[in-house]
ZAKE-798750 format. One record per residue (C-alpha): residue number from 1; residue in one letter; x, y, z. Coordinates in steps of 0.2 Angstrom, whole numbers, m for minus. Layout:
<atoms>
+-----+---+-------+-------+-------+
:   k : r :     X :     Y :     Z :
+-----+---+-------+-------+-------+
: NUM : a :     X :     Y :     Z :
...
+-----+---+-------+-------+-------+
</atoms>
This chain:
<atoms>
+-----+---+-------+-------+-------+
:   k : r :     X :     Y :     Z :
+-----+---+-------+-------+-------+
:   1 : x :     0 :     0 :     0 :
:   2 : x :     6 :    18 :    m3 :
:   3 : x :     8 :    27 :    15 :
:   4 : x :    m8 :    32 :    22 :
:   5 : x :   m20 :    22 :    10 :
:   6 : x :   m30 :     6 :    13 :
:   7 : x :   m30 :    m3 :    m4 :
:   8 : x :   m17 :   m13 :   m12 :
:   9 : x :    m4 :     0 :   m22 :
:  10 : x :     5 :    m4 :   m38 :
:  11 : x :    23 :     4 :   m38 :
:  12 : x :    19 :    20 :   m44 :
:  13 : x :    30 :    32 :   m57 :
:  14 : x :    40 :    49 :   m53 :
:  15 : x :    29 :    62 :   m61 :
:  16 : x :    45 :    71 :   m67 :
:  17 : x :    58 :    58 :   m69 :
:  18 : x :    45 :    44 :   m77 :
:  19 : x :    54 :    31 :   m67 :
:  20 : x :    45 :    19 :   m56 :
:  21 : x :    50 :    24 :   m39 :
:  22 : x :    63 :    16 :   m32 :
:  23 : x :    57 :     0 :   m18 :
:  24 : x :    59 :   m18 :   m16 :
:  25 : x :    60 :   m32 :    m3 :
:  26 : x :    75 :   m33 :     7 :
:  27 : x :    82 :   m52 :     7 :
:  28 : x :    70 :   m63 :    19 :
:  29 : x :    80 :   m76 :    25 :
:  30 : x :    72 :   m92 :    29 :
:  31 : x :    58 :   m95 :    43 :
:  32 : x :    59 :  m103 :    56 :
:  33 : x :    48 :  m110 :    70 :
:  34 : x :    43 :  m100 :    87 :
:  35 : x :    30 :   m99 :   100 :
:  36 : x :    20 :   m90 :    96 :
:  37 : x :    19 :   m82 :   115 :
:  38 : x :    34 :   m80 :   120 :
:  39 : x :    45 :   m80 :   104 :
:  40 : x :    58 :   m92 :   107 :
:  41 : x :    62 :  m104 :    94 :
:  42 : x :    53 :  m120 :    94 :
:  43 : x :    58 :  m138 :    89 :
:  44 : x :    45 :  m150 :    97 :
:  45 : x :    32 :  m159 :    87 :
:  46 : x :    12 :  m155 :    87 :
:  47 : x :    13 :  m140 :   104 :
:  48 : x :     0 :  m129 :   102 :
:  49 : x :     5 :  m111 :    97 :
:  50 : x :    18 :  m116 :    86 :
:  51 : x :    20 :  m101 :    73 :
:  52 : x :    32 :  m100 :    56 :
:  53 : x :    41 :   m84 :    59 :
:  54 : x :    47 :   m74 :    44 :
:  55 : x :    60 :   m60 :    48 :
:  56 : x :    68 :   m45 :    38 :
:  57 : x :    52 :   m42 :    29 :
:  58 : x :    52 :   m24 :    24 :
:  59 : x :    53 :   m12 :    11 :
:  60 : x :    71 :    m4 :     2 :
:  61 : x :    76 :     9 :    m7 :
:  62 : x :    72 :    28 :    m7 :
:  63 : x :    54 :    28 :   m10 :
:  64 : x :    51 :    15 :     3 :
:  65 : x :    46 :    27 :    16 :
:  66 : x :    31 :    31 :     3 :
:  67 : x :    22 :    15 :     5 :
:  68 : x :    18 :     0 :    19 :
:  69 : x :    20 :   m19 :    18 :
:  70 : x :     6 :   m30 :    19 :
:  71 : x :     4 :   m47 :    16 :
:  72 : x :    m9 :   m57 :    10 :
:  73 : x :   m17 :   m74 :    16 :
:  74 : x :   m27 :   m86 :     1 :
:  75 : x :   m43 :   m79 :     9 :
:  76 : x :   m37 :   m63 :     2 :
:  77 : x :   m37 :   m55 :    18 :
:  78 : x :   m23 :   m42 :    22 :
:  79 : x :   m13 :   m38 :    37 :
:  80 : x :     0 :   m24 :    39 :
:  81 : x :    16 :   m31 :    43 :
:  82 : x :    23 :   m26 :    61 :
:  83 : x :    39 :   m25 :    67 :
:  84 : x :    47 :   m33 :    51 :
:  85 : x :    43 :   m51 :    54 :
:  86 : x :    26 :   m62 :    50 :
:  87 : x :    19 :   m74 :    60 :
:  88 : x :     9 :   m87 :    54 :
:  89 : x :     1 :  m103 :    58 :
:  90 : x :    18 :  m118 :    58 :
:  91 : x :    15 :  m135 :    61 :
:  92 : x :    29 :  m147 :    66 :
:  93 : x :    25 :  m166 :    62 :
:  94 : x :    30 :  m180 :    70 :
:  95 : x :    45 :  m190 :    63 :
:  96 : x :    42 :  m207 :    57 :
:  97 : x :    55 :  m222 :    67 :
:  98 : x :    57 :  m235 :    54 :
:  99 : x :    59 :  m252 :    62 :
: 100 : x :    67 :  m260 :    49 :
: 101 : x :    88 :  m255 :    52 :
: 102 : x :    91 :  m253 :    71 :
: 103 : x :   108 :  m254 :    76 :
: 104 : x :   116 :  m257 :    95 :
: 105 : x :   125 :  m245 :   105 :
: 106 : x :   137 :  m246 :   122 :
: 107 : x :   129 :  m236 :   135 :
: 108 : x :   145 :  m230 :   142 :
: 109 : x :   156 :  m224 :   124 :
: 110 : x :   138 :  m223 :   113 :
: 111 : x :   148 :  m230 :   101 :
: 112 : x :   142 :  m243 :    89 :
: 113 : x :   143 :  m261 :    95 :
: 114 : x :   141 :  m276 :    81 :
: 115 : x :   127 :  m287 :    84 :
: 116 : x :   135 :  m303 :    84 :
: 117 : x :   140 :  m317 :    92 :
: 118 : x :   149 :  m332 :    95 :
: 119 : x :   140 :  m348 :    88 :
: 120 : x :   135 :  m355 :   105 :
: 121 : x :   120 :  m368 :    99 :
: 122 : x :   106 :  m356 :   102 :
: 123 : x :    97 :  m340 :    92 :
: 124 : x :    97 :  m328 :   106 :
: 125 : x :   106 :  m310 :   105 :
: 126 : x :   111 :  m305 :   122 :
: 127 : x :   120 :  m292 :   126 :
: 128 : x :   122 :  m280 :   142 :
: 129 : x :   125 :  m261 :   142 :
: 130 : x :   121 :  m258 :   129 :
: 131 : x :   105 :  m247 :   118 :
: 132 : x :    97 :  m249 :   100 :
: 133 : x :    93 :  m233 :    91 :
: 134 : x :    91 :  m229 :    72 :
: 135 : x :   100 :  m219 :    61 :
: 136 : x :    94 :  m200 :    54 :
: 137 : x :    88 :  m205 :    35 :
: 138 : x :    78 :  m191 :    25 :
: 139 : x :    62 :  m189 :    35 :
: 140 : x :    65 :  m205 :    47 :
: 141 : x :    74 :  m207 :    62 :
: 142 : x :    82 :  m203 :    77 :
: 143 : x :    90 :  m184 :    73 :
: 144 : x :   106 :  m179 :    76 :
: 145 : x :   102 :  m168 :    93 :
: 146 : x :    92 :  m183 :    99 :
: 147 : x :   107 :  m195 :    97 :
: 148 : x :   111 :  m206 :   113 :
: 149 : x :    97 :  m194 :   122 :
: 150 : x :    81 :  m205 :   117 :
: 151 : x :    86 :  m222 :   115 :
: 152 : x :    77 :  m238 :   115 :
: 153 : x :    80 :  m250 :   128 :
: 154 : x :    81 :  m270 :   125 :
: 155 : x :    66 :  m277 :   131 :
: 156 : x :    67 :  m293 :   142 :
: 157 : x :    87 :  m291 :   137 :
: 158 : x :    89 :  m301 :   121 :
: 159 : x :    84 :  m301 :   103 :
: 160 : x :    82 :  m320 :    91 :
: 161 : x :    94 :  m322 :    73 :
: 162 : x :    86 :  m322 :    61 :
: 163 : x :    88 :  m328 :    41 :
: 164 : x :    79 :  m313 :    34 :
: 165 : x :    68 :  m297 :    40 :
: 166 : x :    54 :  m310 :    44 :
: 167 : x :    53 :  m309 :    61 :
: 168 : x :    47 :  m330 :    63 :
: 169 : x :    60 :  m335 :    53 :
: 170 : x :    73 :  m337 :    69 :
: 171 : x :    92 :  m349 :    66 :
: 172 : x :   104 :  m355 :    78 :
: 173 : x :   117 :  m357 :    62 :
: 174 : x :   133 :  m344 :    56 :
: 175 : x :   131 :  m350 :    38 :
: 176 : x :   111 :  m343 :    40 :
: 177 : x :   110 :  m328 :    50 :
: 178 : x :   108 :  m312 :    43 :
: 179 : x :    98 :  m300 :    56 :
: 180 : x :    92 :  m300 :    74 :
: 181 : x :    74 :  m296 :    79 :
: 182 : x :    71 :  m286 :    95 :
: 183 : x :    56 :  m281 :   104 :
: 184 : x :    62 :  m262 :   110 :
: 185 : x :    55 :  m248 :   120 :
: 186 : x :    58 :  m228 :   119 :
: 187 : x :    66 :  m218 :   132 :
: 188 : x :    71 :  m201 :   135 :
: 189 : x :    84 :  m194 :   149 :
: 190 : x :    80 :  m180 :   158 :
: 191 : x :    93 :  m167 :   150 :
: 192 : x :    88 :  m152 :   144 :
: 193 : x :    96 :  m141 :   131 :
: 194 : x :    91 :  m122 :   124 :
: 195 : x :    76 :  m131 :   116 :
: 196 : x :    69 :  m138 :   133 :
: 197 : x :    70 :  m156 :   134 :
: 198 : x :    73 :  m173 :   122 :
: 199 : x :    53 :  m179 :   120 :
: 200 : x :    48 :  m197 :   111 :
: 201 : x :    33 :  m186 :   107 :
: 202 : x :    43 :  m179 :    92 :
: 203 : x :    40 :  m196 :    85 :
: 204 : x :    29 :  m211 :    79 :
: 205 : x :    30 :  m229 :    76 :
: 206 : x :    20 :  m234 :    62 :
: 207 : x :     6 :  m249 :    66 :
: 208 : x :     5 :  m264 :    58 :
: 209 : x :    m9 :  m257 :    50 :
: 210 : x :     2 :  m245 :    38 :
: 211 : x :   m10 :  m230 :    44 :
: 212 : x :   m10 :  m230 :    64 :
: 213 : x :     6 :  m219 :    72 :
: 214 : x :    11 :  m228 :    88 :
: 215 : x :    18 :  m222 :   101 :
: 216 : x :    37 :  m226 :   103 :
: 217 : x :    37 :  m229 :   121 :
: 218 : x :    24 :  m242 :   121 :
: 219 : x :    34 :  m253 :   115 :
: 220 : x :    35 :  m260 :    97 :
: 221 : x :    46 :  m275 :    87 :
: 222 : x :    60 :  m268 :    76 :
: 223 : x :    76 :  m279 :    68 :
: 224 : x :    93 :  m274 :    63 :
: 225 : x :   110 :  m284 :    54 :
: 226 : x :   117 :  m297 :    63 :
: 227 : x :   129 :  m313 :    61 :
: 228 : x :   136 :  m327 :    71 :
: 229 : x :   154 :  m330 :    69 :
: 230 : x :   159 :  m350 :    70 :
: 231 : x :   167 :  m356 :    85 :
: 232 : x :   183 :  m360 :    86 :
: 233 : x :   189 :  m378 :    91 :
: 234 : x :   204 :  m382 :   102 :
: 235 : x :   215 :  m395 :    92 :
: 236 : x :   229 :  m406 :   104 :
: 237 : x :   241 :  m418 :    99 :
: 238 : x :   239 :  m435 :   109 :
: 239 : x :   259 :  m439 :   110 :
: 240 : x :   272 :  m428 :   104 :
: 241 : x :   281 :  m445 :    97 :
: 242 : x :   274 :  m458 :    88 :
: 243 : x :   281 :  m474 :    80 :
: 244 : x :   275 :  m486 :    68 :
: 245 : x :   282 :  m500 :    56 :
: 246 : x :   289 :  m497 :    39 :
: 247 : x :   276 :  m498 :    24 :
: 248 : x :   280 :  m488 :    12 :
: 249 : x :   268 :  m474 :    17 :
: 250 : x :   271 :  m459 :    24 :
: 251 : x :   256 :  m458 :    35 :
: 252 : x :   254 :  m463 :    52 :
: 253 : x :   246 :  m481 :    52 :
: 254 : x :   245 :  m498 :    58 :
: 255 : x :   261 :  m504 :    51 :
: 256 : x :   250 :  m511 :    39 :
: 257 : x :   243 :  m497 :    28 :
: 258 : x :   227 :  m495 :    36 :
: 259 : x :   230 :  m475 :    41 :
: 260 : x :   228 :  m468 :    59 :
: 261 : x :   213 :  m456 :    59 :
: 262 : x :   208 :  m447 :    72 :
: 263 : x :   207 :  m447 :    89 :
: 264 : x :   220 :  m457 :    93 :
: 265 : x :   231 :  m443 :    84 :
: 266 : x :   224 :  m425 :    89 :
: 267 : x :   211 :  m423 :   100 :
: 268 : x :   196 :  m408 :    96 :
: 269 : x :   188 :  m399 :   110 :
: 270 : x :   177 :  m383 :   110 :
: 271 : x :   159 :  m391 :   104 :
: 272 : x :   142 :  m383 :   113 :
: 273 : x :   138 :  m395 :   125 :
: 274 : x :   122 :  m400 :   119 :
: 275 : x :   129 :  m407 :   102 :
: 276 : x :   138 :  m422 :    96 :
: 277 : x :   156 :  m419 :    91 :
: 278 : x :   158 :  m420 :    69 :
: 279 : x :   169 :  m435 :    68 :
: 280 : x :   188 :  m431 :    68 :
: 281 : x :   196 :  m435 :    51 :
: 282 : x :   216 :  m429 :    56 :
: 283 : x :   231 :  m437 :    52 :
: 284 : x :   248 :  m438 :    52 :
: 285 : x :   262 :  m439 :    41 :
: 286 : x :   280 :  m443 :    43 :
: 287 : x :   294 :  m431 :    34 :
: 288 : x :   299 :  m446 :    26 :
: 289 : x :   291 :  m464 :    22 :
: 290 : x :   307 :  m473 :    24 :
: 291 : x :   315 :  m477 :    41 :
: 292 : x :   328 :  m464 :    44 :
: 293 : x :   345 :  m473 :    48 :
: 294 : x :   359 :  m468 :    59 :
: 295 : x :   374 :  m477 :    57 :
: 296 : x :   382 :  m473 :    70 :
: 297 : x :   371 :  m481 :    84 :
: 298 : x :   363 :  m492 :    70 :
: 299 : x :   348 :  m490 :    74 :
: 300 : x :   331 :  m481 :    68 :
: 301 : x :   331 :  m463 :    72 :
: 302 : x :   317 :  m450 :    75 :
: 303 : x :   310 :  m438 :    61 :
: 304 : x :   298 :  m423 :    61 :
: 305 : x :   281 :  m429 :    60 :
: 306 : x :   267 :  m416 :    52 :
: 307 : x :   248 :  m415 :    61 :
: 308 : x :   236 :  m412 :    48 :
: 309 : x :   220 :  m408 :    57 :
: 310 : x :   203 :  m409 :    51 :
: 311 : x :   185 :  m413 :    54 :
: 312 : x :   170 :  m417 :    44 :
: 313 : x :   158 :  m399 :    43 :
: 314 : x :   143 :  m408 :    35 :
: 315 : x :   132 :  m401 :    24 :
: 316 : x :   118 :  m388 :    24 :
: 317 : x :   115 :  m376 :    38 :
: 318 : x :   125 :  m381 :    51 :
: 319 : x :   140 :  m383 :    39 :
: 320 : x :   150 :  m366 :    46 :
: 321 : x :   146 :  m368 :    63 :
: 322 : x :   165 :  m373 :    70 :
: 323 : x :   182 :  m369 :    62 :
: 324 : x :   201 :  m373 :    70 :
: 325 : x :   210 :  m358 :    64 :
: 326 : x :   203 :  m343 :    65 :
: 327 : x :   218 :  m332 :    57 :
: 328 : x :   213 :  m339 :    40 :
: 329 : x :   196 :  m336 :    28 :
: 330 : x :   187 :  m348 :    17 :
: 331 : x :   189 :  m367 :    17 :
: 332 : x :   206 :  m363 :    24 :
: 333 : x :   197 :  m359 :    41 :
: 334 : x :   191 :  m378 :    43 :
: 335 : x :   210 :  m386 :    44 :
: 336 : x :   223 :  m384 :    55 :
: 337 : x :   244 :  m391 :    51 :
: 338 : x :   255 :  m393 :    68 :
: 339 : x :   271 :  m397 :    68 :
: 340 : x :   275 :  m392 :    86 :
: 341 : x :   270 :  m392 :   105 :
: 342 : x :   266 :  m375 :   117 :
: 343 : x :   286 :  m374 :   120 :
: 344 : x :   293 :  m376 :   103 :
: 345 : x :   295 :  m392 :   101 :
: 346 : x :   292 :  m402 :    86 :
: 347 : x :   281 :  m416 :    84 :
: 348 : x :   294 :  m432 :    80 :
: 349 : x :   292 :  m451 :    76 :
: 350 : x :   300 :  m464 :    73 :
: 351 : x :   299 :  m479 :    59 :
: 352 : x :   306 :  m496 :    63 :
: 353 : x :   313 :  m506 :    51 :
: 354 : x :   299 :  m519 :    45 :
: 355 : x :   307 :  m539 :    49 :
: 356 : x :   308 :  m548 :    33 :
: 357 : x :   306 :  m569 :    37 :
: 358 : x :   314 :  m580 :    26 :
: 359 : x :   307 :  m599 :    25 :
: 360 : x :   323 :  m613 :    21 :
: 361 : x :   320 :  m628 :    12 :
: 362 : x :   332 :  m642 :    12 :
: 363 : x :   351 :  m639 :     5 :
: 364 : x :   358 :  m655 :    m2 :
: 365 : x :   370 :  m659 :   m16 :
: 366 : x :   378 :  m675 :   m25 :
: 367 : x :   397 :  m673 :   m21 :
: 368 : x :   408 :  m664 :   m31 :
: 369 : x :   425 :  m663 :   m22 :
: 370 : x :   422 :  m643 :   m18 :
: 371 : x :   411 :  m634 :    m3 :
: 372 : x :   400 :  m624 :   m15 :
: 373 : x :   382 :  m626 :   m15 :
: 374 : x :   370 :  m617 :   m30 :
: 375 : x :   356 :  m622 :   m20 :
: 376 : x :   349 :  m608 :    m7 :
: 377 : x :   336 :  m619 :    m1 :
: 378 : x :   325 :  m602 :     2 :
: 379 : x :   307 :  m606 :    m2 :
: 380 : x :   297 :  m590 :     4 :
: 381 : x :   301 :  m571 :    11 :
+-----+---+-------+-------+-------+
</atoms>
């Protein structure tokens, strides 16, 4: 409006110069939200008297003093503008918690803890100390001045493995889980900051429904990643030095060339209580297949003997459950090779020379005047 008038005023032009007077808008930076009572900024979802304050909002230049600012609603009413700033009706939403990426957290450091665990026989997740929350994504989730303030407690302490995001479909086994479902609960501290405090009212959980915006301190079921790592099974050599007669092999055996396997070579501890142990498929093998001589005593001496331990995973799910060296990856992991004891020693053996039996036969001869026989009378070695 031009100063002193009622209805809405085009910029008018100088009578003498014929330029349109000189006026604008000064730069209106953008809103933000107050109380509408008191004027102090606002942050909290759905409080009553939450206004969108626009500031800065007047005229420039040298003609501005000839006209005053009003603006207009959609019902084409009009209201002066006071004190450079508009107020006008602001409405903060709730934010949405999506339940389908929740991650763990240590209560002490609030830093990020991978929900894992050793394979132990069971699907539970349990874990003390500790929080779940979810990450700021676009309109969803926890925001960054709420972070570690609202947090969602673990409800009856422990989650379930999962094979997928279906929260039925539970596992026990490392080669099959791939989340961990939780049933969680929202919580706020009492710290305060400029804005007042941290308030679960800010946000929703959506029902099962699709439609119905839950509260987030009632309660609610929610999943995240997870894994189970394979357990790792403790391998010990039954005797540090073994014998066995010579037969051509180089493996540990009867004497006969039926191998050792087993047990009676390595031993494998570390299986969950509740199952049976795989069956032990080890062996050992000598550094060389032939008896190593020394001449000087005449007798056998020892060699270094190699430990080449291994079990049988099975198939299917339970396949990855244990391993016996944990510094390797792949199939790697499921084989162990020792060739010495906790104090450095290596793992010896010894190879006897096999006895050969000879069967005689009769020796005669029909005299010849000399002591020479071409008969051996040998019948069988």
């Amino acid at each position: 409006h031009r100063t002193g008038e009622t209805t809405a005023a085009n910029i008018k032009t100088d009578g003498d110069t014929q330029k349109k007077d000189d006026v604008g808008m000064e730069n209106i930076p953008d809103p933000t939200y107050v109380n509408s009572a008191t004027g102090k900024a606002e942050v909290h979802a759905n409080v009553a008297g939450t206004a969108i304050r626009y500031t800065n909002v007047k005229l420039k230049g040298n003609d501005a003093k000839n006209y005053e600012l009003y603006y207009q609603m959609p019902d084409a009413t009009q209201t002066a503008v006071q004190a450079d700033k508009i107020d006008l009706k602001g409405t903060i939403e709730r934010r949405q918690i999506k339940t389908d990426d929740f991650k763990v957290y240590d209560k002490t450091t609030h830093g990020f803890v991978e929900a894992t665990k050793t394979y132990d026989g069971n699907d539970e997740y349990s874990r003390s100390n500790v929080y779940l929350s979810t990450d700021k994504d676009g309109d969803t989730g926890i925001v960054n001045r709420d972070k570690t303030h609202i947090t969602f407690a673990l409800e009856g302490g422990k989650g379930h493995f999962l094979k997928d995001t279906n929260k039925n479909n539970t596992t026990k086994n490392v080669k099959e889980a791939t989340h961990v479902s939780y049933t969680v609960k929202g919580e706020a501290d009492s710290h305060t900051d400029t804005y007042g405090g941290y308030l679960l009212s800010d946000y929703y959980v959506l029902g099962a429904d699709g439609v119905t915006k839950n509260d987030p301190g009632a309660g609610f079921d929610a999943i995240g990643k997870g894994k189970i790592t394979p357990k790792q099974l403790t391998a010990t050599v039954v005797k540090n030095h073994i014998e066995k007669t010579y037969d051509g092999w180089a493996d540990q055996t009867d004497g006969n060339r039926n191998k050792t396997v087993g047990d009676p070579l390595v031993t494998l501890t570390g299986y969950v209580d509740s199952e049976s142990p795989r069956t032990n498929t080890s062996t050992a093998t000598y550094a060389s297949p032939n008896v190593a001589w020394d001449d000087a005593t005449k007798t056998e001496k020892e060699q270094n003997v190699t430990y080449n331990v291994s079990f049988d995973r099975g198939t299917g799910a339970e396949s990855d459950n244990y391993i016996l060296d944990g510094t390797k990856t792949g199939d790697d992991r499921y084989k162990l090779t020792l060739t010495q004891d906790g104090s450095g020693n290596n793992y010896t053996g010894t190879i006897k020379r096999r006895a050969v039996a000879l069967t005689m036969g009769a020796v005669d001869k029909i005299y010849d005047g000399t002591a020479a026989n071409k008969k051996s009378g040998i019948t069988g070695v």
